[in-house]
Each structure stands twice: as C-alpha cells, then as structure tokens.
C-alpha positions in Angstrom: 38.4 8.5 -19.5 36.6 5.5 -18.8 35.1 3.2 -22.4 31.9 2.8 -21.0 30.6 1.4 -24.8 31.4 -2.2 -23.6 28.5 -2.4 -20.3 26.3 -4.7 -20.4 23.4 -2.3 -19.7 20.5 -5.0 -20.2 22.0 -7.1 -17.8 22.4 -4.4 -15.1 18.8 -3.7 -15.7 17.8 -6.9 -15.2 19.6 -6.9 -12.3 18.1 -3.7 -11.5 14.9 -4.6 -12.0 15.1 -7.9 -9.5 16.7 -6.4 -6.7 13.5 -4.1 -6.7 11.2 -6.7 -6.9 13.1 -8.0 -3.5 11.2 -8.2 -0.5 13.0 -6.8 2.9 12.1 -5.9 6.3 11.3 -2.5 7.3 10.0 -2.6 10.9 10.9 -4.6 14.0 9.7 -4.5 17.3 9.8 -6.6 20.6 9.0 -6.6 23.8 9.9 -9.3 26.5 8.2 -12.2 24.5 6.3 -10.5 21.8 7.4 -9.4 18.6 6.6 -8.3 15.1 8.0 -7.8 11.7 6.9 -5.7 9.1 8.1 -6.6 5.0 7.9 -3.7 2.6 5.0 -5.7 0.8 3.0 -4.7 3.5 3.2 -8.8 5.0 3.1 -8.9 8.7 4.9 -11.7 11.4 4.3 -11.1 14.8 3.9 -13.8 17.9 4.4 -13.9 21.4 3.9 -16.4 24.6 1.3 -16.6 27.1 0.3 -18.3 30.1 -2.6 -19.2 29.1 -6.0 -20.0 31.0 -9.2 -21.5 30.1 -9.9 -18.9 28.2 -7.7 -15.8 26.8 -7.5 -12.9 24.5 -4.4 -12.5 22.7 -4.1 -9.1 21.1 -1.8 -8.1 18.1 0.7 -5.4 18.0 0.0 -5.4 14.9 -3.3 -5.4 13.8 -4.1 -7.2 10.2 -6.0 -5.2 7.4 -8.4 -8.1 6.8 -9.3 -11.8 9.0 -7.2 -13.7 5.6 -4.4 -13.9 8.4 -3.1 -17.4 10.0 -2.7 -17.8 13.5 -0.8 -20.8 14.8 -0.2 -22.0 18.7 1.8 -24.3 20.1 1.3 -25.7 23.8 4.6 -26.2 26.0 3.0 -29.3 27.7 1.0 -32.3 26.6 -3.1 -30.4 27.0 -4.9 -33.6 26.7 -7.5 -31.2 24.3 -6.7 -28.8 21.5 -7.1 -25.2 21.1 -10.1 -23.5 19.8 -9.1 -20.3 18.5 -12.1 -17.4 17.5 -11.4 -14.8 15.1 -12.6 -11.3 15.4 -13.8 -8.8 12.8 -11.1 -5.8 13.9 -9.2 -7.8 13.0 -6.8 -6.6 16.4 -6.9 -9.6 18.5 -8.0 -13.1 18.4 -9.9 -15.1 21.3 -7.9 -18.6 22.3 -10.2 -21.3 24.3 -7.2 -24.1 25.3 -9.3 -27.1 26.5 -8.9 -28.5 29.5 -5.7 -27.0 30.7 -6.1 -24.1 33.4 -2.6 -23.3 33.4 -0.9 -24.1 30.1 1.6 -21.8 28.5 1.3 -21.4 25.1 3.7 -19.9 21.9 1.6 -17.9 18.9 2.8 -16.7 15.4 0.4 -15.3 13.2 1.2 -13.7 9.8 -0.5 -12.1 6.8 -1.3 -8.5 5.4 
C-alpha cells in the first residue's frame, strides 16, 4: 500500500490552481493567407494579406464583441503616405484607405476580445 501521509497536498494545489489559471488556445483556423486564433479567455488573433487598393474593406473571420480591438498593417513597399484605417460598429470588418498607393500589398493582425 502506498503512505500517501507524506504529499505535499498544498503544493499540488497550488499547482493545481495555476495551471487553471493558464491560458491556451482552443481554435485555429486558416486559409491561404488569413488566419485566426481563438484563447480560452475568449482573446482573439487573426490577420491576413491583401493587395490592397486605394481603398479596401478587410473583413474578420472573426468578428470582435466590442471596437476595444487593435488593428495593425504593415505595407510590403515604401507607400510614400500612411494608412488610414476606419472602424465599424459590427464590429466585423474594418475599412483601410492606404494613401497614395493604387497597388500596394499590405499584412494585418488585429487582436482583442
């Protein structure tokens, strides 16, 4: 029979206790050059790659429960202007306005809850 007397059972429920309080990922997706990720918190990644033209709608996979979520682009050539970027209230998609540029391809990540 096993002397189970000498466990340390405040330690294991403290260990216990933080591997619940870990976050993990329970959802993945993508597609060619989109993607999302889904954390058991409820936090959500997702991003993607466009060509993008003087104006463009970039719609999540995902969408976010509220607009407290932060998109950020990244031009794959020197745009000479920035990009505007216009929030909706769905909170499903998110309107992109990249200067200048007619044709300039563009990588997005936007996370949040």
């Amino acid at each position: 029979m096993t002397d189970v007397s000498k466990i340390d059972m405040e330690r294991i429920n403290g260990l216990l206790d933080k591997l619940n309080s870990m976050k993990y990922i329970i959802e993945t997706w993508n597609e060619g050059t989109e993607w999302y990720r889904i954390w058991s918190d409820g936090w959500i990644e997702q991003g993607g790659f466009i060509s993008a033209k003087t104006s463009n709608t970039i719609t999540f996979i995902k969408p976010f429960k509220n607009t407290d979520y932060l998109p950020i682009f990244t031009p794959y050539a020197n745009m000479g202007s920035h990009i505007v970027y216009v929030k909706t209230k769905e909170n499903t998609n998110i309107s992109i306005y990249n200067g200048d540029s007619k044709e300039i391809a563009i990588s997005w990540y936007a996370c949040g809850y």
